[in-house]
C-alpha positions as CSV (number, residue, x, y, z in Angstrom):
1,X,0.0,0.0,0.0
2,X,1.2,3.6,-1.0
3,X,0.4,6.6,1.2
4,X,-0.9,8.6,-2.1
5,X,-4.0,5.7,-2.5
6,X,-5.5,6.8,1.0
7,X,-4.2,10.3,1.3
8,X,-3.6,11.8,-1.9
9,X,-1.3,14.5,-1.6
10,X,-3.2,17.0,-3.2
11,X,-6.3,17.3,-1.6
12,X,-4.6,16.3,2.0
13,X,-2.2,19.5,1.9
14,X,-5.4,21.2,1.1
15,X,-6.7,19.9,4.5
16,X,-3.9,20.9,5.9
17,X,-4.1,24.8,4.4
18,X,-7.5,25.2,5.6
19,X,-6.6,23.8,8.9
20,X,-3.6,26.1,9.6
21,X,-6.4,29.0,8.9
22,X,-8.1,27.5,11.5
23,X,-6.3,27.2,14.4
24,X,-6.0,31.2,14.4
25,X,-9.5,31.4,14.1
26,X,-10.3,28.7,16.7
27,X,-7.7,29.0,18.6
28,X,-5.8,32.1,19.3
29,X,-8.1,34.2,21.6
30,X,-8.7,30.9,23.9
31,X,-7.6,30.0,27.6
32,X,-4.6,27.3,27.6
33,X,-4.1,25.0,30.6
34,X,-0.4,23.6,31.4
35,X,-1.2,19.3,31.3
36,X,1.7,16.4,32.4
37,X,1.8,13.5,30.7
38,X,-1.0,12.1,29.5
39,X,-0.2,8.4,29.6
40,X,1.0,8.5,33.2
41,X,0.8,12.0,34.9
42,X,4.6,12.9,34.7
43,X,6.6,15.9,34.0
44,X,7.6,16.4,30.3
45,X,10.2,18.4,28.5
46,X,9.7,20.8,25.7
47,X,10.7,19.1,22.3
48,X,9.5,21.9,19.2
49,X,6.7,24.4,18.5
50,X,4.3,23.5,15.5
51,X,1.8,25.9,14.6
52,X,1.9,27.7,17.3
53,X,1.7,24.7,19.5
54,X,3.6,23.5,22.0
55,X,5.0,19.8,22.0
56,X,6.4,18.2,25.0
57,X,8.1,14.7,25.6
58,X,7.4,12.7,28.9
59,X,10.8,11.9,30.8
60,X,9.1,8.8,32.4
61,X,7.3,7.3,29.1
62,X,8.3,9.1,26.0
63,X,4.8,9.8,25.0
64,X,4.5,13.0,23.1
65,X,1.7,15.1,23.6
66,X,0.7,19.0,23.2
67,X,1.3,21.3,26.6
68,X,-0.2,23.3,27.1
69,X,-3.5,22.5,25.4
70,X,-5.9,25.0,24.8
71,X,-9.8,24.5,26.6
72,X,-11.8,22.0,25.9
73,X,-15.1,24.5,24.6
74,X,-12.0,25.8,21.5
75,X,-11.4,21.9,20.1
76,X,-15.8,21.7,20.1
77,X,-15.9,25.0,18.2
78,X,-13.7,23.5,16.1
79,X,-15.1,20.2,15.5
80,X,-18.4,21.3,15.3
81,X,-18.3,24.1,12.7
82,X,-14.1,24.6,10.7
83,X,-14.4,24.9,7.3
84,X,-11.2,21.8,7.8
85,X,-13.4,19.5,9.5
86,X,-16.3,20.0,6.9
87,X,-13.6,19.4,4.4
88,X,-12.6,16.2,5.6
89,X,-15.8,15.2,6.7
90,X,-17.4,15.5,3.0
91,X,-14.5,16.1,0.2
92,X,-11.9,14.0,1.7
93,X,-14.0,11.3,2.6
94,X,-16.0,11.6,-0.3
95,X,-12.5,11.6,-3.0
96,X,-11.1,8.8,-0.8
97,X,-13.9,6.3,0.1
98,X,-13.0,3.4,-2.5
99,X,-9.6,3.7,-1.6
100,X,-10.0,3.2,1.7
101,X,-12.6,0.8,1.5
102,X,-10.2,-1.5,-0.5
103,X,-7.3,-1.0,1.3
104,X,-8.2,-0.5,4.8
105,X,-11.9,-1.0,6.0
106,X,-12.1,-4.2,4.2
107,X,-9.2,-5.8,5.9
108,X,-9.8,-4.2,8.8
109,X,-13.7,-5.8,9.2
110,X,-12.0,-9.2,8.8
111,X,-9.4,-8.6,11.1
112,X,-11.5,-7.4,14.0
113,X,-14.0,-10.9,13.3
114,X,-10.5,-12.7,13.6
115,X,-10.2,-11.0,17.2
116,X,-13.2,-10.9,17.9
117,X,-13.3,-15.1,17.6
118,X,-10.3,-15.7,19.4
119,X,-11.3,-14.0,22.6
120,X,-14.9,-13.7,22.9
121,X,-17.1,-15.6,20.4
122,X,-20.4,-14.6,22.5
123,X,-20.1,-10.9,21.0
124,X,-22.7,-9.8,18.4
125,X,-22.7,-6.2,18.6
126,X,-19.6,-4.1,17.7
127,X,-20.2,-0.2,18.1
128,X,-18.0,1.8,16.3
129,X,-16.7,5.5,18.5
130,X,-15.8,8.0,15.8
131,X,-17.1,5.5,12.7
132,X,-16.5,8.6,10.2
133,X,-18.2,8.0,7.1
134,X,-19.1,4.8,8.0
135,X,-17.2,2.5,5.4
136,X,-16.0,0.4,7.8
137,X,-19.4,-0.2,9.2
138,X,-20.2,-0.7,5.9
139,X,-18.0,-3.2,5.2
140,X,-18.9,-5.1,8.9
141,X,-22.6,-5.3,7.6
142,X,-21.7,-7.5,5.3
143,X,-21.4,-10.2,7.9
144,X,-25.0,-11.3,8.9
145,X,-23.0,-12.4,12.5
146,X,-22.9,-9.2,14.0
147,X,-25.3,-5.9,14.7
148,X,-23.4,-2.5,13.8
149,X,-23.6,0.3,16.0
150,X,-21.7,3.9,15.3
151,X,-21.0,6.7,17.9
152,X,-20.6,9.9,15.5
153,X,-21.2,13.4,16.8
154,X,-20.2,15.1,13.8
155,X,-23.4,16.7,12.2
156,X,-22.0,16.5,8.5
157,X,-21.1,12.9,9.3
158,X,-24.4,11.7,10.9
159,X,-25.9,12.7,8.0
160,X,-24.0,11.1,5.7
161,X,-24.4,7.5,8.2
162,X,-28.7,8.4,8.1
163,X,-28.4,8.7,4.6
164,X,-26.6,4.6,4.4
165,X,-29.0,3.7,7.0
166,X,-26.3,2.6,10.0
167,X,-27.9,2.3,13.5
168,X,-26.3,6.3,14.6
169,X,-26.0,7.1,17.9
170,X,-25.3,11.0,17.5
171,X,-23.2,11.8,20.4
172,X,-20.1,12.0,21.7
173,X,-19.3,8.9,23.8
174,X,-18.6,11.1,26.9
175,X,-22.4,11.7,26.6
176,X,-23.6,8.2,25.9
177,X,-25.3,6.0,28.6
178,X,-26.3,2.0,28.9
179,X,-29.4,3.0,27.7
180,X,-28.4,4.0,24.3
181,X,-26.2,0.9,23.6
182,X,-27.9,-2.6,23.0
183,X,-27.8,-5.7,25.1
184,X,-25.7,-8.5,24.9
185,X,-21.5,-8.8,24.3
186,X,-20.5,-6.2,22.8
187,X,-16.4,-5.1,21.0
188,X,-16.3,-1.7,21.2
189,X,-13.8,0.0,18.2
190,X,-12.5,3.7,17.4
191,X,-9.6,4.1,14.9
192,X,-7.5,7.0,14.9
193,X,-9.1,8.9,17.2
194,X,-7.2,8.9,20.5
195,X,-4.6,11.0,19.1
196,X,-7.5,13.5,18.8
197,X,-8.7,13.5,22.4
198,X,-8.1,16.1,24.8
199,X,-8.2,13.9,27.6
200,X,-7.9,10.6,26.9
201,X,-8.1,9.5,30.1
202,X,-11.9,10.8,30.5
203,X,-12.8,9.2,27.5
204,X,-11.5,5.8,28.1
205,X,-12.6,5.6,31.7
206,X,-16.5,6.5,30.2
207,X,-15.9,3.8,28.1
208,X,-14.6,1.5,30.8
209,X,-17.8,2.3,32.5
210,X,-19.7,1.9,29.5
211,X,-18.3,-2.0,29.4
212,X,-19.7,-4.9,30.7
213,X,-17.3,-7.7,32.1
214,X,-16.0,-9.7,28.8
215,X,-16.4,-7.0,26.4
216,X,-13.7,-6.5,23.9
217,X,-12.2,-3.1,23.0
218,X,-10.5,-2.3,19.9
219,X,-8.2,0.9,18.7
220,X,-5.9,2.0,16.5
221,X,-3.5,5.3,17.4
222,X,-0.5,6.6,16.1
223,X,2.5,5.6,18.2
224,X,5.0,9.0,18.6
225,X,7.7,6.3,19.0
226,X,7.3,4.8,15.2
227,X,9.4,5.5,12.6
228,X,8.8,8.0,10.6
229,X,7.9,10.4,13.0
230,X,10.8,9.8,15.1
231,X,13.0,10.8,11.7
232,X,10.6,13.3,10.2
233,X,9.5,14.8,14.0
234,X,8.3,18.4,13.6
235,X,8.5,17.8,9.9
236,X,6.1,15.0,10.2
237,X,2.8,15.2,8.8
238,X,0.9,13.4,11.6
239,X,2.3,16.0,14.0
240,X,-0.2,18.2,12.9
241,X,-2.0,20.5,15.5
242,X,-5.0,20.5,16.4
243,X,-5.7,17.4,15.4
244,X,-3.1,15.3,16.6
245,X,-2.1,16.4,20.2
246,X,-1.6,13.0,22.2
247,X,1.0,10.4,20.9
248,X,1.2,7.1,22.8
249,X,4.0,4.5,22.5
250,X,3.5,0.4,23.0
251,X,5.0,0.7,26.3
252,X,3.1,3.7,27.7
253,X,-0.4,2.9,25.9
254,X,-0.3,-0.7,27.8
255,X,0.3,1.1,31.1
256,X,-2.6,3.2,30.3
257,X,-5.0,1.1,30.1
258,X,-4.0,-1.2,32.9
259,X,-4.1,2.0,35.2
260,X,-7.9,2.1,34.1
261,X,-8.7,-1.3,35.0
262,X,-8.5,-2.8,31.3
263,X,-6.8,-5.9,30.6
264,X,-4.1,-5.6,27.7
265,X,-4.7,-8.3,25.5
266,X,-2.1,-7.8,22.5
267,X,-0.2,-3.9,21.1
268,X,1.3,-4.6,18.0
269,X,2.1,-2.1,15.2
270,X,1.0,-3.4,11.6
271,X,1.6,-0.2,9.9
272,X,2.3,-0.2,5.8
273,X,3.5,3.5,5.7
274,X,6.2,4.2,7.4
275,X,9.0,3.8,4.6
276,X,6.4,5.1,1.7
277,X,6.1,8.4,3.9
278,X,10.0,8.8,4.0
279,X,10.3,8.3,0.5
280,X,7.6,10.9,0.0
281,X,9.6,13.5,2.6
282,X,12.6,13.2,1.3
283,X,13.9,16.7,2.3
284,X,12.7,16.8,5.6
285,X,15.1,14.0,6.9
286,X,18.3,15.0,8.1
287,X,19.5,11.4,9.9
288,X,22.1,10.1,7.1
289,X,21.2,6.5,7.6
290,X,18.0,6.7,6.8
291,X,18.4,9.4,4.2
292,X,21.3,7.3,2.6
293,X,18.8,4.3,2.6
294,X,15.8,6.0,1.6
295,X,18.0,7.2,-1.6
296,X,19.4,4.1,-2.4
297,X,17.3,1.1,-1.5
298,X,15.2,-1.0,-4.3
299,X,11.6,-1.9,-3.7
300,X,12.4,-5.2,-2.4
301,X,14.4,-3.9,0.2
302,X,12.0,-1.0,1.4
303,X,8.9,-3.4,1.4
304,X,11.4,-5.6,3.8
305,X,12.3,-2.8,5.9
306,X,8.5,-2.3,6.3
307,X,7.9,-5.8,7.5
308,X,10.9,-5.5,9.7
309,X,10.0,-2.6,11.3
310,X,5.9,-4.0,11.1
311,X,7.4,-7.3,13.4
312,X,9.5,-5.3,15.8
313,X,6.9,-2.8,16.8
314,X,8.6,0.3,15.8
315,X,5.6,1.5,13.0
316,X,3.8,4.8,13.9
317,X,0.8,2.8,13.3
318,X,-0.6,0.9,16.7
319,X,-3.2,-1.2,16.9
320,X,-4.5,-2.0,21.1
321,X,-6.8,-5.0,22.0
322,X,-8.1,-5.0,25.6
323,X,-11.1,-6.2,27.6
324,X,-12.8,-5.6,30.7
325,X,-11.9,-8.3,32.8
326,X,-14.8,-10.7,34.5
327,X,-13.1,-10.1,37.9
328,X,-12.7,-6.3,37.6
């Protein structure tokens, strides 16, 4: 897989123009709070400024995460109304759907059955936090085995999952009870969104809450400790503020979770990217191994690289599978 088939450059640097607009609109005027580590409440050290944002590393963790963040009411302003989140909700999705269908939501639906079959085989409802567009839901439909639910607060969004006639619950999860969810085992998923939250730990105790014992839960998140962002760093494209502000690691995700109650079940990192986006930001590294490789190596040797780094969790792609435990 090539990084131009999901994001095409084009119309993802336009993204990114409109929402460098918008974090002086949104943004500016607002009240910023001073935050320690996400992942596990320690100090951090300033790393770079992007965007007028403020990245710091955790000495304790290495999770990279914006400090300080601006208030919570600035990132709902912007969610709820940017002319960069409408883009990406309609044109980007719209421009990228097949793509992405193909490539990613089709594998991923059989993946997550795969999961879902080795550790719980009673669950028949899957909700899906932050289901976008709702390919993916899409693409889980077409297994009669299980019920599809999708947590999406976005107004744009929600239409677009009324209009393909997925079971919406239109809120954010912080705001959904028992009551809205349906009975029975359940896998809760949400794919790159964590790296969105402004505090993660709010969100996944609510969901913790929101479990019952045996239900599965399972995310994907970019990892600040994969590849190419450790090469690329500022320069990197997924450090992009305000959307990406938290940036977990394997080690620091897993101690997370088990600080919530969850039980880690597997962290691997089964990215596909990492070497396609160094080839593609070729100016921006400045580490003379991997600009030397990136210049020289054939095809064969990138896609091994890739499975290499893919193995050895060092991609900045992470997928998490936890559960709530029986005896929690």
């Amino acid at each position: 897989m090539k990084e131009s088939e999901i994001r095409p450059q084009e119309i993802f640097n336009k993204y990114l123009e409109l929402a460098e607009k918008d974090v002086e609109t949104y943004f500016s005027n607002c009240k910023y709070h001073e935050r320690k580590c996400p992942a596990c409440g320690e100090e951090g050290k300033f790393e770079f400024k992007k965007k007028g944002f403020d990245y710091y590393m955790c000495h304790s963790c290495r999770t990279l995460y914006v400090n300080p963040l601006p208030e919570e009411d600035a990132f709902i302003r912007y969610y709820s109304e940017s002319p960069s989140t409408k883009f990406w909700a309609t044109d980007f999705y719209k421009h990228t759907e097949n793509a992405r269908r193909e490539k990613i939501y089709a594998p991923r639906a059989g993946m997550l059955s795969e999961i879902i079959s080795k550790y719980n085989k009673e669950i028949k409802n899957i909700i899906d936090i932050g289901g976008g567009y709702g390919t993916f839901a899409e693409e889980l439909n077409k297994d009669d085995a299980y019920d599809v639910y999708v947590i999406e607060p976005n107004k744009d969004l929600g239409e677009v999952l009324t209009d393909k006639k997925l079971n919406l619950i239109p809120k954010f999860l912080e705001d959904v009870s028992k009551a809205d969810l349906p009975d029975g085992a359940k896998c809760f998923t949400s794919f790159e969104l964590v790296e969105h939250l402004t505090n993660p730990r709010k969100f996944f105790e609510t969901l913790f809450g929101a479990m019952d014992d045996g239900d599965l839960l399972v995310f994907t998140t970019l990892s600040g400790m994969g590849l190419d962002i450790l090469v690329l760093w500022n320069k990197s494209k997924a450090v992009h503020p305000p959307h990406h502000i938290n940036f977990f690691n394997p080690s620091s995700i897993k101690g997370f979770l088990a600080s919530i109650g969850f039980e880690v079940l597997e962290v691997k990192t089964p990215g596909k990217l990492d070497i396609d986006i160094l080839c593609n930001n070729k100016k921006d590294i400045h580490d003379r191994f991997w600009g030397y490789f990136i210049e020289t190596a054939d095809e064969e040797l990138k896609n091994s690289m890739q499975e290499f780094i893919q193995n050895n969790n060092l991609s900045s792609h992470m997928l998490i599978v936890a559960q709530k435990g029986v005896n929690k």
